[in-house]
TIRO-2110 file (N, C-alpha, C; in Angstrom, 1 decimal):
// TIRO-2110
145.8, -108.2, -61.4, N, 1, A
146.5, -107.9, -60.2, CA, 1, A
145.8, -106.7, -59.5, C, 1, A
145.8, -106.5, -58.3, N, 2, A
145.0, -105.9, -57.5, CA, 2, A
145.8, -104.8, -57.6, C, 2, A
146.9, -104.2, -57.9, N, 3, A
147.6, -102.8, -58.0, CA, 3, A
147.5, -102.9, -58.8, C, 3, A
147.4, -102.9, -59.9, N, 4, A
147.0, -102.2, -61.7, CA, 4, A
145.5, -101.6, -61.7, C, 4, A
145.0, -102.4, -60.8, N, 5, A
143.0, -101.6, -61.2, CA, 5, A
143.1, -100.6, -60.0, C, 5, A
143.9, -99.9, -59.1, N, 6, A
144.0, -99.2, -57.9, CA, 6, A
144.8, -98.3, -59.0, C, 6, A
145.8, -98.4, -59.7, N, 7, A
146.5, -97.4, -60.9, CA, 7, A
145.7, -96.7, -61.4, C, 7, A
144.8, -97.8, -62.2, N, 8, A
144.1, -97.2, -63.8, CA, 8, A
142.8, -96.2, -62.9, C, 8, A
142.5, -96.6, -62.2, N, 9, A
141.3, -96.0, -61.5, CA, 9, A
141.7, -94.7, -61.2, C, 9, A
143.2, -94.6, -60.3, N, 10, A
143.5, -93.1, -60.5, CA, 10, A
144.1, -92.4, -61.1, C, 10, A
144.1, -93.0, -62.9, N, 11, A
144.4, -91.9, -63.6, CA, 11, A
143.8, -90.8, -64.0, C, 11, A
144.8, -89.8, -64.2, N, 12, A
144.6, -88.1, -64.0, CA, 12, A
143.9, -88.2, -65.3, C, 12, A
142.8, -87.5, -65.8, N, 13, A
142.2, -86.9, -66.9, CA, 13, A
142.5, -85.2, -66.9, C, 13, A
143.2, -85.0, -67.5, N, 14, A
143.5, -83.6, -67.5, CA, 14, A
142.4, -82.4, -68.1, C, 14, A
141.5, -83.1, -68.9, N, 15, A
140.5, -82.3, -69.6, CA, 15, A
139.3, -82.0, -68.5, C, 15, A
139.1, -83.4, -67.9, N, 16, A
138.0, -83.6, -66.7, CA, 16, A
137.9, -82.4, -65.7, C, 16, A
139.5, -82.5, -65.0, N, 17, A
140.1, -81.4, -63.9, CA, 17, A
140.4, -80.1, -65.0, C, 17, A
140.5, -80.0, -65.8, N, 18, A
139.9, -78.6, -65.9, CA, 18, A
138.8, -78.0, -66.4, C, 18, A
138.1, -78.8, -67.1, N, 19, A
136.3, -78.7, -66.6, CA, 19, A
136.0, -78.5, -65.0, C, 19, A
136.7, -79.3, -64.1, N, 20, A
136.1, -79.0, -62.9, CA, 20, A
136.8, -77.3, -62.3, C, 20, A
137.9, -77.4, -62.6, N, 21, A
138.3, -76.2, -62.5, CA, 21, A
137.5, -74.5, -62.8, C, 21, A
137.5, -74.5, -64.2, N, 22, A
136.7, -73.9, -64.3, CA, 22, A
135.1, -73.7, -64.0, C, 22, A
134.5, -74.3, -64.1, N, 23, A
133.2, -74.6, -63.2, CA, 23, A
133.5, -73.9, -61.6, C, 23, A
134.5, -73.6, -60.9, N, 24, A
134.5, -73.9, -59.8, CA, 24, A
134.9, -71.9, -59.9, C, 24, A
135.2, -72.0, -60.6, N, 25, A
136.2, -70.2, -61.1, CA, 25, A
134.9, -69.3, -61.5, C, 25, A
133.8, -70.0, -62.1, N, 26, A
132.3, -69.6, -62.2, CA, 26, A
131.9, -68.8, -61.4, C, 26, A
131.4, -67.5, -61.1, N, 27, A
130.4, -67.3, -59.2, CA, 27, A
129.1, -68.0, -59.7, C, 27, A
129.0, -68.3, -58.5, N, 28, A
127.1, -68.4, -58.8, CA, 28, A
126.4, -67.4, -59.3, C, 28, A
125.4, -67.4, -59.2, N, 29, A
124.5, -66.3, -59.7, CA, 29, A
124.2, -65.6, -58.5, C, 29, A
124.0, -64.1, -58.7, N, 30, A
123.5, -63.3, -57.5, CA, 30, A
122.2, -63.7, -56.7, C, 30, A
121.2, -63.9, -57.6, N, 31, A
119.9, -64.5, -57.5, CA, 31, A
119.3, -65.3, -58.3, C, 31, A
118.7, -66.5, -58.2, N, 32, A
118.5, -67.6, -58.5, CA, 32, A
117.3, -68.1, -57.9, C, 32, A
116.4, -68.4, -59.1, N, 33, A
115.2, -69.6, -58.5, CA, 33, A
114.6, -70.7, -59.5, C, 33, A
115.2, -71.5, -58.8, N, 34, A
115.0, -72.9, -59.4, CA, 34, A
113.2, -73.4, -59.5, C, 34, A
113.0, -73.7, -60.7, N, 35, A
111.8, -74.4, -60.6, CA, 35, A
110.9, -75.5, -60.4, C, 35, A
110.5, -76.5, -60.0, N, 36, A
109.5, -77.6, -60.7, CA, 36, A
109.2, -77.6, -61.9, C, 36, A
109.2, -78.5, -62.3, N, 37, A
108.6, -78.9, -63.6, CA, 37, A
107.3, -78.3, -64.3, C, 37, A
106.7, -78.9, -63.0, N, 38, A
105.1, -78.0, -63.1, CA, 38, A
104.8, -76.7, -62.8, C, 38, A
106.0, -76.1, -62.8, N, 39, A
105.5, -74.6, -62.4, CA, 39, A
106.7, -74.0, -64.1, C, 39, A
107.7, -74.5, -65.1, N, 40, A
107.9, -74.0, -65.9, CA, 40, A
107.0, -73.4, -67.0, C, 40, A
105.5, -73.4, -66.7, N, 41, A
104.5, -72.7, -67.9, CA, 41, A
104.8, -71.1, -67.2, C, 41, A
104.6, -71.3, -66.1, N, 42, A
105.0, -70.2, -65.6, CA, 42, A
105.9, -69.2, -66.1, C, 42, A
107.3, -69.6, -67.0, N, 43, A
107.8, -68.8, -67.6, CA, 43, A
108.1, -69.4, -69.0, C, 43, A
107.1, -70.0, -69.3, N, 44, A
107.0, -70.2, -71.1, CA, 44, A
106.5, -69.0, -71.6, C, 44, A
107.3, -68.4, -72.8, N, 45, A
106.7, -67.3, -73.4, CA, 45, A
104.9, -67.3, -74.1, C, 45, A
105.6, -68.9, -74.6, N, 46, A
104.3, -69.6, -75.4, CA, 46, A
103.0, -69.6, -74.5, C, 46, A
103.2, -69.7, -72.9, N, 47, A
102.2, -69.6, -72.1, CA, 47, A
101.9, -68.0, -71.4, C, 47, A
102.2, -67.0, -72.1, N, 48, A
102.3, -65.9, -71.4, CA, 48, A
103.5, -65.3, -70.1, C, 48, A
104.1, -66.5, -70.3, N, 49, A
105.3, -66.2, -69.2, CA, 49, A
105.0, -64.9, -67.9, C, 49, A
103.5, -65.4, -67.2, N, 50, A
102.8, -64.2, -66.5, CA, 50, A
104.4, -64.5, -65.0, C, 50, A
105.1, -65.1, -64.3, N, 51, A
105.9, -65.2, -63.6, CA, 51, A
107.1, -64.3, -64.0, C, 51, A
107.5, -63.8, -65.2, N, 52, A
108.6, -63.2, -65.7, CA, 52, A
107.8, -61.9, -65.6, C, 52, A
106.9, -61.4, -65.9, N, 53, A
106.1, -60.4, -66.1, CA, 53, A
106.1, -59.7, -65.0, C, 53, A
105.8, -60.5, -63.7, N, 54, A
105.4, -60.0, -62.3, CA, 54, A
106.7, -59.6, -61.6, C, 54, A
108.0, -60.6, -61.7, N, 55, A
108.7, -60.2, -61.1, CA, 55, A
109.6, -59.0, -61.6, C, 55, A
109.4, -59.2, -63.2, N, 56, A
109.9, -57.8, -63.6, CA, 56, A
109.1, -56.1, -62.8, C, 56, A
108.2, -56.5, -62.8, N, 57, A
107.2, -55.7, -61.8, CA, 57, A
108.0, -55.1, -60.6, C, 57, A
107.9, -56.5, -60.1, N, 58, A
108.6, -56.8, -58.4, CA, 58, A
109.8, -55.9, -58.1, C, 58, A
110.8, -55.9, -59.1, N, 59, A
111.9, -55.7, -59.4, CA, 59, A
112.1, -54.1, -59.0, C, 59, A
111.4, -53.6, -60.2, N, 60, A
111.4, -52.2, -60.2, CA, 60, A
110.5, -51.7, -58.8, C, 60, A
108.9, -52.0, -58.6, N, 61, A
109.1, -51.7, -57.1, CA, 61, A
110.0, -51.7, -56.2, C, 61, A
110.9, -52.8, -55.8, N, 62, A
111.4, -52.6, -54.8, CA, 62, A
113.1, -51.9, -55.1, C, 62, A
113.2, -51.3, -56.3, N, 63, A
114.3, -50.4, -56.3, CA, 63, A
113.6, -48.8, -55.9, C, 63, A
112.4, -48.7, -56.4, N, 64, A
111.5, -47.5, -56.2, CA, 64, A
110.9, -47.5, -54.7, C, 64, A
110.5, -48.6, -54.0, N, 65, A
110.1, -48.3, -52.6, CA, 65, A
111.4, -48.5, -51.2, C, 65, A
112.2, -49.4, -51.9, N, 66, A
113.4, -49.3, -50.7, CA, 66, A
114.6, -48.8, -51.5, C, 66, A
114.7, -49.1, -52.7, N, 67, A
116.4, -48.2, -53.1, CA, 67, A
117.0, -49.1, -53.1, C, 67, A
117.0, -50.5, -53.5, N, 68, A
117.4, -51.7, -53.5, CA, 68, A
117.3, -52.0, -55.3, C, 68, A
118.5, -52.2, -55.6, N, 69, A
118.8, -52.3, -56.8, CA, 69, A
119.0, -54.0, -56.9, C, 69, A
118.0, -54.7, -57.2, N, 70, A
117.6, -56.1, -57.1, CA, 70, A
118.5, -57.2, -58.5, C, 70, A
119.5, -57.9, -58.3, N, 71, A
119.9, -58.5, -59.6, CA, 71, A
119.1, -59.0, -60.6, C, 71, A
119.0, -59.1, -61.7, N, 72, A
118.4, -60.0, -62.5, CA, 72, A
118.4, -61.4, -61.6, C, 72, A
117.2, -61.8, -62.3, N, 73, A
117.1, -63.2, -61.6, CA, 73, A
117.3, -64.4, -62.4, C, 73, A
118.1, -65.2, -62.7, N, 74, A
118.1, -66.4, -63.2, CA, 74, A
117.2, -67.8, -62.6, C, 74, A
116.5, -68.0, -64.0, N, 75, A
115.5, -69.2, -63.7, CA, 75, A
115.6, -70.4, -64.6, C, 75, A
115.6, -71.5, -63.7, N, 76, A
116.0, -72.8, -64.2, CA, 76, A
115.0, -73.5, -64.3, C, 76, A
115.5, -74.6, -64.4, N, 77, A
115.1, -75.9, -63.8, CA, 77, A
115.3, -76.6, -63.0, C, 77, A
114.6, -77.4, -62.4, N, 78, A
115.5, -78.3, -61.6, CA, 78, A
114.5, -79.6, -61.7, C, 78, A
114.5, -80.8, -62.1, N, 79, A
114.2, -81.9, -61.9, CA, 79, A
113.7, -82.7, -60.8, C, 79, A
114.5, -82.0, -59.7, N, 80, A
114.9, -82.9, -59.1, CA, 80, A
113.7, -82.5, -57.5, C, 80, A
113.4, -81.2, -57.8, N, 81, A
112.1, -80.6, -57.1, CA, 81, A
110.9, -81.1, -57.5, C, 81, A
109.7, -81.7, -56.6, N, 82, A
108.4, -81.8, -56.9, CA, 82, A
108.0, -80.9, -58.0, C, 82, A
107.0, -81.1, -58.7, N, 83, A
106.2, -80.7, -59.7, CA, 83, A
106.0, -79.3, -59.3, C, 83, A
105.3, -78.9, -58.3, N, 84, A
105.1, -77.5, -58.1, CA, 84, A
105.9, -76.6, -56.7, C, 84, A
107.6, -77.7, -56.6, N, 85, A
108.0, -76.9, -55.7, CA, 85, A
109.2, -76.0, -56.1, C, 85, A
109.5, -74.7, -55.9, N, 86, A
110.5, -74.0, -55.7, CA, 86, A
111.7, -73.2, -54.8, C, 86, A
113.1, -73.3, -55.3, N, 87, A
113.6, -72.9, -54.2, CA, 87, A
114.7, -71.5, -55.1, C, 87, A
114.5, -71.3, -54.0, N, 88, A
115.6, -69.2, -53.6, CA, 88, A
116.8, -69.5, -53.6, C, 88, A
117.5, -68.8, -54.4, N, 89, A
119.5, -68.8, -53.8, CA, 89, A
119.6, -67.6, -54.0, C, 89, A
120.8, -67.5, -53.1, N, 90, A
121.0, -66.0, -53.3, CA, 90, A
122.8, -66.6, -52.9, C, 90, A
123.6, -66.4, -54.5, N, 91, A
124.9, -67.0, -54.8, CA, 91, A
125.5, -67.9, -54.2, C, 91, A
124.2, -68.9, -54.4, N, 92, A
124.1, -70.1, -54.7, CA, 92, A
123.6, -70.9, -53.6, C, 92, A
123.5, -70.0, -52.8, N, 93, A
122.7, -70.8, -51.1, CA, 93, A
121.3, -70.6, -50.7, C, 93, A
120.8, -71.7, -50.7, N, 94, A
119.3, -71.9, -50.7, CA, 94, A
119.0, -71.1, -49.3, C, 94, A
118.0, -70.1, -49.9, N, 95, A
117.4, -69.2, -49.0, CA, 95, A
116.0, -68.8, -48.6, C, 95, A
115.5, -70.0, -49.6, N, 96, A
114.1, -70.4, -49.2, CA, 96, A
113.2, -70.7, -50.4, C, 96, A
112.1, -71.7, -50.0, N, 97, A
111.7, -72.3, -51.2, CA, 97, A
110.1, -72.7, -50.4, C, 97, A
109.5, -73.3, -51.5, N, 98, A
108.1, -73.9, -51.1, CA, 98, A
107.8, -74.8, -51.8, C, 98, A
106.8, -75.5, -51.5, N, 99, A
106.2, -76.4, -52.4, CA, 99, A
104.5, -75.9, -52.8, C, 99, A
104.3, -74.9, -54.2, N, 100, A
102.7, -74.3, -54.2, CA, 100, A
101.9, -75.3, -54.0, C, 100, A
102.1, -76.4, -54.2, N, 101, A
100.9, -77.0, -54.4, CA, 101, A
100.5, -77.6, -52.8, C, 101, A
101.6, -77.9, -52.1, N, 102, A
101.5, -77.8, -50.8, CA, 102, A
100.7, -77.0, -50.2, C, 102, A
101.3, -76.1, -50.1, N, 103, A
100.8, -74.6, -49.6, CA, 103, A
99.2, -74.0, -50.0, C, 103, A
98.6, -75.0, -51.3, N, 104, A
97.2, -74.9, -51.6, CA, 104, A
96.9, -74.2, -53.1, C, 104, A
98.2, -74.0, -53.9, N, 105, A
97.9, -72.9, -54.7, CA, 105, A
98.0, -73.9, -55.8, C, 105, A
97.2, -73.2, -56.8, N, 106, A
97.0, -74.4, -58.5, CA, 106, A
98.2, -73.6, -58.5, C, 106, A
98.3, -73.5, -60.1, N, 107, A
99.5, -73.1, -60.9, CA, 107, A
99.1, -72.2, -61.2, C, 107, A
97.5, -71.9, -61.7, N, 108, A
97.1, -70.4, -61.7, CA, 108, A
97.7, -69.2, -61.3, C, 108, A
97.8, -69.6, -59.9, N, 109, A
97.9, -68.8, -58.7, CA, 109, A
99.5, -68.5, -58.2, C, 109, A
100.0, -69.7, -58.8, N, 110, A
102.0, -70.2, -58.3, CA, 110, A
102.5, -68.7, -58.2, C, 110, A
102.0, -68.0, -59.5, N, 111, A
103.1, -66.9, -60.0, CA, 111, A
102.9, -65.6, -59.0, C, 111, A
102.0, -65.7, -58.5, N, 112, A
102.0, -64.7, -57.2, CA, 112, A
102.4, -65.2, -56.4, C, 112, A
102.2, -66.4, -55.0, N, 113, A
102.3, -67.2, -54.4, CA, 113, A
104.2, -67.0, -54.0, C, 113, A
104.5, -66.9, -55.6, N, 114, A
106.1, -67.1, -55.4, CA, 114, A
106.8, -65.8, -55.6, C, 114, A
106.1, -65.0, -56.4, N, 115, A
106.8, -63.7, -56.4, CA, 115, A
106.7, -63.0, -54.8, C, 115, A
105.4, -63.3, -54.1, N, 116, A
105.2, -62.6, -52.8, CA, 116, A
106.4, -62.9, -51.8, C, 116, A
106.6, -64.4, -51.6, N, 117, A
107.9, -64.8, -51.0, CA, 117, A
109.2, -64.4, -51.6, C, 117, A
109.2, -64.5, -52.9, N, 118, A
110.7, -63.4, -53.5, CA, 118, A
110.7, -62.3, -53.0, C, 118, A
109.3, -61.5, -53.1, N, 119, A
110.4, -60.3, -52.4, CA, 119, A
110.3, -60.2, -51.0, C, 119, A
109.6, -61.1, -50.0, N, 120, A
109.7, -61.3, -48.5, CA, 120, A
111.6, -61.6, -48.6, C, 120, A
111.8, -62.4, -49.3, N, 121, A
113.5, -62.5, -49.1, CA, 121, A
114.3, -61.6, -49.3, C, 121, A
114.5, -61.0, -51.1, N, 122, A
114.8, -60.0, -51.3, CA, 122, A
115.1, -59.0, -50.0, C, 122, A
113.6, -58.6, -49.6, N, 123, A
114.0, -57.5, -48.2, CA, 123, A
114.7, -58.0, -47.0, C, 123, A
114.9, -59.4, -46.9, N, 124, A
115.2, -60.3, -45.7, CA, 124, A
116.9, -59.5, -45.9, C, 124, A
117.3, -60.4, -47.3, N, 125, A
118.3, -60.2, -47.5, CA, 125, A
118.9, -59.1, -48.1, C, 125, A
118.6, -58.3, -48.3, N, 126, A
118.7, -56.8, -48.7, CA, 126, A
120.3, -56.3, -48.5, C, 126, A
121.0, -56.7, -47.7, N, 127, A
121.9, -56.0, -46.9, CA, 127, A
123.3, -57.2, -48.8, C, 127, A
122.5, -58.1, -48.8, N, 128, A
123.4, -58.9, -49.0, CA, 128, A
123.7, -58.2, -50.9, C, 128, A
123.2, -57.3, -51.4, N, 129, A
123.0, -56.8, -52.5, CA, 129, A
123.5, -55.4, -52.8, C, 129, A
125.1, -55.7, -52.9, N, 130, A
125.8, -54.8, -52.6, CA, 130, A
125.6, -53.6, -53.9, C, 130, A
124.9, -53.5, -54.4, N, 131, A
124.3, -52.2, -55.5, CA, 131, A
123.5, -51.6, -54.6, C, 131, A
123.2, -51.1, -54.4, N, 132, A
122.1, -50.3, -54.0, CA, 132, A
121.8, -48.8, -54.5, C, 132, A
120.6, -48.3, -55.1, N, 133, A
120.4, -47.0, -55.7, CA, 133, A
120.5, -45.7, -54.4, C, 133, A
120.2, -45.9, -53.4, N, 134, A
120.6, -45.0, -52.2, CA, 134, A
122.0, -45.1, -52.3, C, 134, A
122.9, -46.0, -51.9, N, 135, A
124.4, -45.6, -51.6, CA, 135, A
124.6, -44.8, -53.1, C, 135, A
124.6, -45.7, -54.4, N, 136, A
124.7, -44.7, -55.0, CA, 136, A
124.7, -43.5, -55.5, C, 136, A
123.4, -43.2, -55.3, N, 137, A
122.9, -41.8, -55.6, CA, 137, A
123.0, -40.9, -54.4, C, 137, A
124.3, -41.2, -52.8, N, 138, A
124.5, -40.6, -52.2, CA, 138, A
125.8, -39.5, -52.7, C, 138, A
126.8, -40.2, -53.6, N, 139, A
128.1, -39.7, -54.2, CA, 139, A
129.0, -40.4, -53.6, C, 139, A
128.7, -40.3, -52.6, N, 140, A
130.3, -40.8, -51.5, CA, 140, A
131.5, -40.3, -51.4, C, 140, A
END
């Protein structure tokens, strides 16, 4: 019968809906960059993880030259990006990304290539990184 499969179809799963619930109660992450496939040696320990290395770098410059107290950065994966492209969130809205291999760069090279554009953003977005070592170290 045509109303019994219109029923079963919308029965409630109560475990489902609160998986989705929570999931949704989650924030994103402050800062986020998703990777290609081919750019994860990038942050394999086993490969010298030289991308984790740099931005740690990155990091502390730019709390030392602007006073910008920069989030940790969470780094993924993503599948679903070309081999050597990456994209920017900043809590959880894509704020800019590239494709290195596009752009001319081996993998050699990715881990600068992409730290340069993280912190071109970083400062873009600056305002949106509500720590900051100036306001704090003003007292208020």
């Amino acid at each position: 019968m045509p109303g019994c499969a219109a029923q079963s179809s919308q029965k409630r799963n109560p475990e489902k809906e609160k998986a989705i619930t929570v999931m949704k109660d989650i924030p994103p992450d402050i800062l986020s960059l998703e990777l290609g496939i081919g750019l994860i040696p990038l942050v394999d320990k086993d490969k010298g993880a030289e991308l984790l290395d740099i931005i740690q770098s990155m990091r502390r410059q730019i709390a030392i030259d602007w006073g910008i107290k920069v989030p940790k950065l969470r780094i993924v994966d993503n599948m679903l990006l070309d081999p050597l492209e990456y994209r920017i969130k900043i809590r959880g809205i894509d704020v800019g990304g590239k494709n290195a291999g596009k752009e001319g760069y081996k993998i050699e090279h990715a881990a600068m290539f992409i730290t340069t554009h993280l912190t071109g953003i970083i400062k873009k977005h600056a305002a949106e990184f509500s720590d900051s070592i100036k306001d704090n170290s003003q007292g208020g």
